[in-house]
C-alpha positions in Angstrom: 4.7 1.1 18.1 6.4 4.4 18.1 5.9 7.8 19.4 2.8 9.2 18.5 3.1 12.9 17.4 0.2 15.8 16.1 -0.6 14.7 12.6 -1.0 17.7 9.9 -5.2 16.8 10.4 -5.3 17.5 14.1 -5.1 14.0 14.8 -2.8 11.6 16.2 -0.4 9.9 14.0 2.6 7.7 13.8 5.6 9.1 12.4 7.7 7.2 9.8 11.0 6.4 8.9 13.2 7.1 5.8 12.1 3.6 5.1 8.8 4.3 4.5 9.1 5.2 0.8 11.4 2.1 -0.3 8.4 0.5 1.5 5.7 2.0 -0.8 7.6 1.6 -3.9 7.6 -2.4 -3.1 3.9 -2.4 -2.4 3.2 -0.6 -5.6 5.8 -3.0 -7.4 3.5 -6.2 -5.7 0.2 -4.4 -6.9 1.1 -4.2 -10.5 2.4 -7.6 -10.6 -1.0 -8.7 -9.0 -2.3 -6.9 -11.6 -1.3 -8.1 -13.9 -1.7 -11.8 -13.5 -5.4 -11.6 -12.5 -6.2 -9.7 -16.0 -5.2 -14.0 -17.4 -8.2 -14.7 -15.2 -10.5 -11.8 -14.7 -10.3 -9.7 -18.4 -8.9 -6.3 -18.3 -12.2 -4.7 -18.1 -13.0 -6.1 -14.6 -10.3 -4.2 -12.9 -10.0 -6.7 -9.8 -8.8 -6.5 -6.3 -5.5 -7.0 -4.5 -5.4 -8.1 -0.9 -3.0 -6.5 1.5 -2.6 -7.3 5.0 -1.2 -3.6 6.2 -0.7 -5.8 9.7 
């Protein structure tokens, strides 16, 4: 776990590396794809869920 620094909220909070945004681009990239396959199953008008283990 890193260093722990004085978030912009007051509160504690982890600070990231430059990583962190080739990072969210591949989560958004794994949401749409998830997406998109459970409209075959769900409908488009259900909107469903995606599970993501942040951990």
């Amino acid at each position: 776990m890193g260093e722990l620094i004085l978030g912009d909220d007051g509160l504690p909070a982890q600070e990231v590396g430059v990583w962190a945004k080739e990072k969210h681009r591949l989560l958004r990239r794994y949401v749409d794809i998830c997406r998109a396959t459970r409209k075959k199953y769900i409908g488009k008008s259900k909107g469903g869920a995606s599970y993501i283990d942040l951990f």
